[in-house]
C-alpha positions as CSV (number, residue, x, y, z in Angstrom):
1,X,23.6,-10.4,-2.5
2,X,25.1,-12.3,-5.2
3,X,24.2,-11.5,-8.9
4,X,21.5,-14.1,-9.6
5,X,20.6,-15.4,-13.4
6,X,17.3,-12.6,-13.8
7,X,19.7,-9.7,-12.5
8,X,22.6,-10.5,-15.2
9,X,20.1,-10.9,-18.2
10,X,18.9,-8.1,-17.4
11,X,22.2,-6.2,-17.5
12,X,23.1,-7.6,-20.6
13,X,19.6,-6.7,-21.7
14,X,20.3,-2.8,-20.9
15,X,23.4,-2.9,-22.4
16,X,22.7,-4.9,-25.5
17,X,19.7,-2.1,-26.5
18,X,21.7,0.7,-25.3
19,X,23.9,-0.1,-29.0
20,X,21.2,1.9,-30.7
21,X,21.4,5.5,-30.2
22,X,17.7,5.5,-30.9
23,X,16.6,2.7,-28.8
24,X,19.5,4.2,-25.9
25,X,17.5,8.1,-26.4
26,X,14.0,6.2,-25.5
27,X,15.5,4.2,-22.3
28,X,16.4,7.8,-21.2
29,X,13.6,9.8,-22.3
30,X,11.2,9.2,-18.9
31,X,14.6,7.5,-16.9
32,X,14.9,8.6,-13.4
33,X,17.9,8.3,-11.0
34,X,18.5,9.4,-7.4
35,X,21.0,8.6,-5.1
36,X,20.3,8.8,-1.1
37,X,22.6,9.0,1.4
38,X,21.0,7.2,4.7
39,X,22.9,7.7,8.4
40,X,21.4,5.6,11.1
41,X,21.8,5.5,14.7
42,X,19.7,3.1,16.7
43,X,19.7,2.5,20.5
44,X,16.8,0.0,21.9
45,X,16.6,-0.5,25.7
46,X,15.3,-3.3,27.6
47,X,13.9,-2.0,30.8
48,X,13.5,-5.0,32.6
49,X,16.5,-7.0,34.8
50,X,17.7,-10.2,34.0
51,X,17.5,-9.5,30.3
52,X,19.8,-11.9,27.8
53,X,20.6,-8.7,26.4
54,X,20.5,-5.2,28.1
55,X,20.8,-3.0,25.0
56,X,20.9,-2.8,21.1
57,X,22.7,-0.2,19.7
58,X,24.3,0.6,16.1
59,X,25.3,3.4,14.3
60,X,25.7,3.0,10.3
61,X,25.9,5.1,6.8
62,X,24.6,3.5,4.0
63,X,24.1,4.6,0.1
64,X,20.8,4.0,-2.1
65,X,21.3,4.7,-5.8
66,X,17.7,3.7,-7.8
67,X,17.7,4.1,-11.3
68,X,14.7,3.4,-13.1
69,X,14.8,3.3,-17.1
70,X,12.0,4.6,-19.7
71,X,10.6,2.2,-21.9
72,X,12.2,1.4,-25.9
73,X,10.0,2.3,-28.7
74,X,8.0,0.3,-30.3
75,X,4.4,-2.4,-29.3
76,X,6.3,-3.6,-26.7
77,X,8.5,-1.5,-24.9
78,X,11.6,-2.3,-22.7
79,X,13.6,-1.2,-19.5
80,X,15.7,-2.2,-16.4
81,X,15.0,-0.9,-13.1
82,X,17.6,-1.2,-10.7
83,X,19.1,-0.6,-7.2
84,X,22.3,-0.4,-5.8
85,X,23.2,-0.4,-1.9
86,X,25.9,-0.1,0.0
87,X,26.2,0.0,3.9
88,X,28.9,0.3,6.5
89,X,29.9,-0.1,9.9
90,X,30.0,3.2,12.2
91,X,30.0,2.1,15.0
92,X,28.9,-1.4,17.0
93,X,30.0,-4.0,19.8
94,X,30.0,-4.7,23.4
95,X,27.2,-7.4,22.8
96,X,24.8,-4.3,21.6
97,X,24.2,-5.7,18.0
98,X,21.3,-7.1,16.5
99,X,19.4,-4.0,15.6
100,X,18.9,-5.2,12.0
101,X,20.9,-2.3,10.9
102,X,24.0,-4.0,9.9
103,X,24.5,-7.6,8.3
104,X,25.2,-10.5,11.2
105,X,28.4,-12.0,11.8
106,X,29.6,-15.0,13.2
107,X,30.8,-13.5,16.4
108,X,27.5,-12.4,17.1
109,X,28.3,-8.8,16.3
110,X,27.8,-7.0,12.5
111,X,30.3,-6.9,9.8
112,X,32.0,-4.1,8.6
113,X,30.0,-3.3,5.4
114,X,27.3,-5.2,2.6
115,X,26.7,-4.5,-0.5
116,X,23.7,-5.7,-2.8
117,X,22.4,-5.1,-6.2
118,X,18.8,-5.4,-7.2
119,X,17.8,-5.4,-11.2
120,X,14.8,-6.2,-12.9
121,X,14.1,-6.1,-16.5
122,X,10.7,-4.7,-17.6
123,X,8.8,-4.6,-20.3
124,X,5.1,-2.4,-21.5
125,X,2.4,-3.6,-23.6
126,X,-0.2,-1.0,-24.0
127,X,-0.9,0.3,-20.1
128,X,0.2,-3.3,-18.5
129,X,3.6,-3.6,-17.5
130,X,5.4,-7.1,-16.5
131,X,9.0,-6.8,-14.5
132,X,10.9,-9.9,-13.3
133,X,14.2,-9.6,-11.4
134,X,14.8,-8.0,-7.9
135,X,12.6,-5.8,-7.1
136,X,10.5,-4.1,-3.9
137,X,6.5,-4.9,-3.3
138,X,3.8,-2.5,-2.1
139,X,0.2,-3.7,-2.2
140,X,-2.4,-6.1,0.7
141,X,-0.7,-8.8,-0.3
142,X,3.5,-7.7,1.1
143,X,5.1,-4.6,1.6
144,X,8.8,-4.7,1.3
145,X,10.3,-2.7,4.2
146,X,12.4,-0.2,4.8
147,X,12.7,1.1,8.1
148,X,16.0,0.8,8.1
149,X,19.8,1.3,6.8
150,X,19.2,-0.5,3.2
151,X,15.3,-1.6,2.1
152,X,14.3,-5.6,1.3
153,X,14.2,-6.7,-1.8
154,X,12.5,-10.1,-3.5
155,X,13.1,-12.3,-6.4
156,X,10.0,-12.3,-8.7
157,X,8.1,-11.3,-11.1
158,X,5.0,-9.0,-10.9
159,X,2.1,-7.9,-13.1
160,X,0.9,-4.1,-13.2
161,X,-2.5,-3.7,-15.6
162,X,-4.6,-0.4,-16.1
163,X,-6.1,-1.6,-19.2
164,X,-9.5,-0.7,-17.6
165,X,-10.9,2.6,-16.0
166,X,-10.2,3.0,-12.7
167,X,-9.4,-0.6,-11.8
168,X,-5.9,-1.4,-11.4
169,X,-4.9,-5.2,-11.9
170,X,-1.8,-6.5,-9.6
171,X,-0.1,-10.2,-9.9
172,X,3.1,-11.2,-9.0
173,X,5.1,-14.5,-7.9
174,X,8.0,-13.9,-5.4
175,X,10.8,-17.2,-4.9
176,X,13.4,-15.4,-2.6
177,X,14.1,-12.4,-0.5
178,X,17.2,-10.6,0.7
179,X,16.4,-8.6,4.3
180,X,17.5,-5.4,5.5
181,X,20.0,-7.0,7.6
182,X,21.4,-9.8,4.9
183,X,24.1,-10.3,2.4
184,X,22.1,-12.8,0.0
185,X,18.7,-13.9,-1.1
186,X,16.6,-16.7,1.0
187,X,13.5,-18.8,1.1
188,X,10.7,-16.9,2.6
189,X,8.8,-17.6,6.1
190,X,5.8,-16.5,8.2
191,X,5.9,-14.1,11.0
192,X,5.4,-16.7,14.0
193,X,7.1,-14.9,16.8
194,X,5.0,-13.4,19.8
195,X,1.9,-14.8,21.3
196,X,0.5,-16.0,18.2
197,X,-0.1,-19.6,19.0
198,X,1.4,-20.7,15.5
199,X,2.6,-23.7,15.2
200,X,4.6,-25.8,12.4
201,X,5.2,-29.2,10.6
202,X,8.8,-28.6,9.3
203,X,10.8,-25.7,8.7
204,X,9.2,-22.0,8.8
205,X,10.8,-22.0,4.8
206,X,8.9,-21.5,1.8
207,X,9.9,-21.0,-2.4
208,X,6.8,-19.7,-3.4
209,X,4.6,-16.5,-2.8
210,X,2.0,-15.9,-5.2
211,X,-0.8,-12.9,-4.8
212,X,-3.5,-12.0,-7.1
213,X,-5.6,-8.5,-6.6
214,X,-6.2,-4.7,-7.2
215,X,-7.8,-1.8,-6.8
216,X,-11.0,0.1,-8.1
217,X,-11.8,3.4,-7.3
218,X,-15.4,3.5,-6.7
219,X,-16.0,7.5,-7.0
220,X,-13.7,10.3,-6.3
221,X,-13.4,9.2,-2.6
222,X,-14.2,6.1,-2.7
223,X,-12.0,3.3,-3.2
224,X,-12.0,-0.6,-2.6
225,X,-9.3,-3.5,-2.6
226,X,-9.2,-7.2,-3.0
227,X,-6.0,-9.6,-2.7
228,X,-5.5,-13.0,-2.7
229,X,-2.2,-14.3,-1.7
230,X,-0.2,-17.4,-0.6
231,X,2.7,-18.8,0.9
232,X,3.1,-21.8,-0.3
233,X,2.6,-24.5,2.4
234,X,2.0,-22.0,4.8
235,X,-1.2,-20.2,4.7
236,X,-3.4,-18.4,2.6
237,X,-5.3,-15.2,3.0
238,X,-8.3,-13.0,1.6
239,X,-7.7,-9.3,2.0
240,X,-10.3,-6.4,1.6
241,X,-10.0,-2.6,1.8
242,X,-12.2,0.0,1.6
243,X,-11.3,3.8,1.7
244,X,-13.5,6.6,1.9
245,X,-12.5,10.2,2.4
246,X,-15.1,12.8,2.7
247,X,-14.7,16.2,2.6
248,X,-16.4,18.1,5.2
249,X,-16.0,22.5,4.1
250,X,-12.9,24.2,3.6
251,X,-9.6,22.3,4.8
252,X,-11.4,20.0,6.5
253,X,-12.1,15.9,5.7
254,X,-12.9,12.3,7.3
255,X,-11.0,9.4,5.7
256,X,-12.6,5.7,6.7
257,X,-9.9,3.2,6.8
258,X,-11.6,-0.3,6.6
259,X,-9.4,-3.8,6.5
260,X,-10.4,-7.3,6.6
261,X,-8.0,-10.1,6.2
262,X,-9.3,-13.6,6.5
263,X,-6.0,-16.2,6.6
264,X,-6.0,-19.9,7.1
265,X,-3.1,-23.0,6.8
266,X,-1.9,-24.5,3.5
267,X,-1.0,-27.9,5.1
268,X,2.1,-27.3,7.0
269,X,0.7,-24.9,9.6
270,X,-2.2,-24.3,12.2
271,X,-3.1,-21.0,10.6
272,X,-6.1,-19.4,11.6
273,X,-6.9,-15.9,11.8
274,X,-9.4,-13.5,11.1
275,X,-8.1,-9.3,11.5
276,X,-10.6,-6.9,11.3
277,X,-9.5,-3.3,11.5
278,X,-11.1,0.1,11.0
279,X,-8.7,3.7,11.3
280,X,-10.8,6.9,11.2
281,X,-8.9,10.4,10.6
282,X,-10.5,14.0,10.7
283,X,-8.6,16.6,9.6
284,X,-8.5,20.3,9.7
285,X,-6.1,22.4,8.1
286,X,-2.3,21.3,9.2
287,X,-4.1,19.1,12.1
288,X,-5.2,15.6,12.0
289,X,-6.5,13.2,14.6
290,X,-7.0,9.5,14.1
291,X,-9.4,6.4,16.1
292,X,-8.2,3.2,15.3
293,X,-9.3,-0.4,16.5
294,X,-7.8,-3.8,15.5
295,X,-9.0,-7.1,16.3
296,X,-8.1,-10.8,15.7
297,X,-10.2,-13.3,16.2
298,X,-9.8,-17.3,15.7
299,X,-6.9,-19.9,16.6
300,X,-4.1,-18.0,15.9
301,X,-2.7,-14.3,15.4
302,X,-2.3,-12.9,11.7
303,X,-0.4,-14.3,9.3
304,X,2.0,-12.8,7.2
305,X,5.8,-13.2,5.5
306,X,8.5,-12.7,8.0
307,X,10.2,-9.1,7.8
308,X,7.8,-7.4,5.8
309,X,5.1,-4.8,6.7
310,X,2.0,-6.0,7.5
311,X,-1.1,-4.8,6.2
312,X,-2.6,-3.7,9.8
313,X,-4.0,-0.7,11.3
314,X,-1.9,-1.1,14.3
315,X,1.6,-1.9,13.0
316,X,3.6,0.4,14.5
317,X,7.3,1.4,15.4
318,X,8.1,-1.7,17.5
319,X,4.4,-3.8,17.6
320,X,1.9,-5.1,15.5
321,X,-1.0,-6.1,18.3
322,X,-1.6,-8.9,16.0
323,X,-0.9,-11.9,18.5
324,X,-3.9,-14.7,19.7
325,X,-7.4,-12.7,20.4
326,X,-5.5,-9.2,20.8
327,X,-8.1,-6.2,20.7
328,X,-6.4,-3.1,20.4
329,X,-6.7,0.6,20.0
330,X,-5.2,3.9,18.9
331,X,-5.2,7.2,19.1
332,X,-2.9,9.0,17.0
333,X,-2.1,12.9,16.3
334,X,-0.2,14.6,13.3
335,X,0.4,18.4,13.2
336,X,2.0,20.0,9.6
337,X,4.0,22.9,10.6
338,X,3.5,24.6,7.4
339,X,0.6,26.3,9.6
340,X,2.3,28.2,11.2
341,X,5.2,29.3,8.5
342,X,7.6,26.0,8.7
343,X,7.2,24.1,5.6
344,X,8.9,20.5,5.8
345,X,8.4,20.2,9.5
346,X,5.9,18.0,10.7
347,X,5.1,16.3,14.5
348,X,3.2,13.1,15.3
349,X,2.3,11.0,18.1
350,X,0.0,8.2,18.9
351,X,-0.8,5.4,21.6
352,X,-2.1,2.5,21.1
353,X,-3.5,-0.3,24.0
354,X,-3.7,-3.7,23.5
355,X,-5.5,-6.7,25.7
356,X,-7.0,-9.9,25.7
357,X,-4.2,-12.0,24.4
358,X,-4.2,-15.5,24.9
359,X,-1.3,-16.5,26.6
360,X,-2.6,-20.0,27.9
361,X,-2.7,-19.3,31.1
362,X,-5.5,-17.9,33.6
363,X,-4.5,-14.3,32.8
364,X,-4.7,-12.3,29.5
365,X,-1.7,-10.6,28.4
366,X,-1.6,-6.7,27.8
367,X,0.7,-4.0,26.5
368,X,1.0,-0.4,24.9
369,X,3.6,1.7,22.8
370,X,3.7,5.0,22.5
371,X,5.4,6.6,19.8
372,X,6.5,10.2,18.7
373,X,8.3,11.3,15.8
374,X,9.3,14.7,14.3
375,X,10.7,15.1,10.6
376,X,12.3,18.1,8.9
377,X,12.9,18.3,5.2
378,X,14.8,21.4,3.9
379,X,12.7,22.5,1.2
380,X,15.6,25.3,-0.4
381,X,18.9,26.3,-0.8
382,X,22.1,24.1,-0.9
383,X,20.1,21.6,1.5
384,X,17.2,21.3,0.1
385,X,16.1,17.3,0.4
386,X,18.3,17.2,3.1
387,X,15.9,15.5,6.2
388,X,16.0,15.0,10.2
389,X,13.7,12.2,11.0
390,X,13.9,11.4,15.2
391,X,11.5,8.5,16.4
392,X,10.7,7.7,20.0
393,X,9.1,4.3,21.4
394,X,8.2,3.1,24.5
395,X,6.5,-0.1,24.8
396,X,5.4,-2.0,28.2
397,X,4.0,-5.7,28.1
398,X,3.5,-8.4,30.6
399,X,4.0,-11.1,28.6
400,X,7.0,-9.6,26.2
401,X,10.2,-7.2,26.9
402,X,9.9,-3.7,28.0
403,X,11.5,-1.5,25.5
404,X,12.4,2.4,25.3
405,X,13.8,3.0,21.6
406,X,15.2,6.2,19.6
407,X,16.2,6.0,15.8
408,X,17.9,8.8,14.4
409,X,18.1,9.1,10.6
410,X,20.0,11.7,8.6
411,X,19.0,11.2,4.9
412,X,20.8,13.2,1.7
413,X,18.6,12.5,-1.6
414,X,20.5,13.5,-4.9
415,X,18.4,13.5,-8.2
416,X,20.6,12.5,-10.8
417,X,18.3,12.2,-13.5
């Protein structure tokens, strides 16, 4: 990732307030700074004969350091947030690349380390916020991702109001992005691969992303959302949320996950999708059991930008069960060891079942995942916020790759500030 114009004025920003001793004690005063160390093996299998490629499989260490400034004194306060990250090569080759671990090479295998630098310069009027630089997303509209070695990042700007009770006001205009497994920023795309009967005039490249939203909470467990986003040329989409939990006696609640995403073209695709989507969780002490169901109706599967997390009900480890007229379901199961006397140690598994997708022909396509994951965080002692995280996937298809997968992910997180 190459310093772009946003990321060095807001160095020079930093570093020309951080002349006053006063203005430099306020950037410090509510700064934060951590630094995580991020080991990552990652071995996918494909189960089926006569693949183009048998196995994936990388092993890689990489470094996080986020540092996020306080505000100057004063009507308008100013900050920088940034991240640095650094990534390199364990171990990789034999045609087993392409895990998105580690940044592509020529050959066709990864390189031998990346390094990128994300800043954004903030600034605080009353309780909105504006930052423009590098930066991650988390709303409807795009989650930035980071499942795995170093997270995605976008070149924007973004708009964060709380000026009103309860409501929470969320605008922002993304240009670029730089993926998990690239050296430098890039015009953004959709998601088109799978059976999602997308098709394009021209490249799948786009400069502009623009989303306009929020959230108000209704009650004390009530809460709804409303985005509206658009990539430019692409497609554009209406997204609503509603989240209710209820509490049902002692240690015991329903939550009532409710999405509804409405996308169509924006002249240079056939985009046309509705997703609706509902997730319901009962939970009782350290259990918890989830229902979900996911459908897509219309012309197309969902739309949304390439490499980032998808606002769905049934994106998962590997799948999203988002293609052409997919219905799909899962069951899902969490358990908190803390119940029985192991804090930081928790279990989950789920299944979910998808059919119905067009795949032009006479017969619908079909598939399943199941996935299981177990997590330890040391919660004392000399290794305390040290974590084990193991995940497990197997996924069967008739129109796609058969795939067993394990990720193992060793993570160190240092507070500094």
């Amino acid at each position: 990732m190459r310093k772009n114009s946003l990321d060095l004025a807001a160095t020079a920003c930093l570093l020309g307030l951080s002349i006053s001793p006063v203005v430099n004690a306020e950037l410090l005063k509510d700064s934060s700074a951590e630094l995580e160390a991020r080991n990552f093996y990652f071995n996918r299998d494909f189960r089926q004969q006569g693949a183009s490629q048998n196995k994936r499989e990388e092993w890689a260490q990489g470094f996080i350091l986020r540092m996020d400034s306080g505000y100057t004194e004063g009507l308008v306060g100013l900050g920088v947030d940034t991240i640095g990250m650094f990534g390199f090569k364990l171990d990789s080759g034999g045609g087993t690349a392409g895990t998105n671990l580690l940044v592509p090479d020529r050959s066709g295998g990864s390189q031998d380390y990346s390094s990128d630098l994300a800043v954004a310069a903030k600034a605080r009027f009353s309780k909105s916020a504006v930052r423009v630089g590098s930066m991650q997303f988390k709303n409807m509209a795009i989650i930035s991702t980071d499942g795995r070695l170093l997270p995605q990042v976008f070149k924007g700007s973004q708009l964060l109001s709380k000026e009103f009770e309860r409501l929470l006001l969320d605008a922002g205009y993304l240009t670029q992005v730089n993926n998990r497994d690239s050296n430098d920023f890039e015009d953004l795309s959709m998601k088109v691969s799978g059976k999602r009967g997308v098709s394009l005039k021209g490249a799948n490249s786009s400069d502009a992303f623009a989303f306009l939203g929020g959230n108000y909470r209704i009650n004390e467990g009530l809460t709804a959302g409303y985005y509206y986003s658009k990539l430019d040329d692409l497609y554009k989409q209406n997204s609503f949320n509603l989240v209710q939990v209820m509490p049902l006696g002692e240690n015991q609640n329903l939550k009532a996950d409710l999405r509804y995403a409405h996308s169509t073209d924006d002249g240079r695709s056939n985009v046309d999708n509705t997703a609706l989507a509902a997730m319901f969780t009962y939970s009782l002490n350290s259990h918890s059991l989830g229902l979900g169901y996911q459908k897509m109706n219309g012309n197309t599967g969902a739309a949304y930008v390439g490499g980032t997390v998808p606002f769905l009900i049934n994106y998962v480890q590997v799948g999203d069960f988002a293609n052409k007229d997919e219905s799909s379901w899962q069951m899902r199961y969490d358990y908190d060891f803390k119940g029985m006397g192991i804090p930081g140690l928790k279990f989950m598994m789920r299944y979910l079942n998808g059919d119905n997708v067009d795949l032009g022909t006479a017969n619908d396509g079909k598939e399943w995942e199941r996935d299981t994951e177990l997590k330890y965080v040391f919660q004392q002692g000399p290794m305390k916020n040290f974590s084990v995280r193991w995940r497990n996937a197997m996924v069967r298809s008739n129109f796609a790759s058969d795939i067993d997968e394990n990720r193992l992910i060793l993570s160190y997180t240092l507070p500094l500030l």
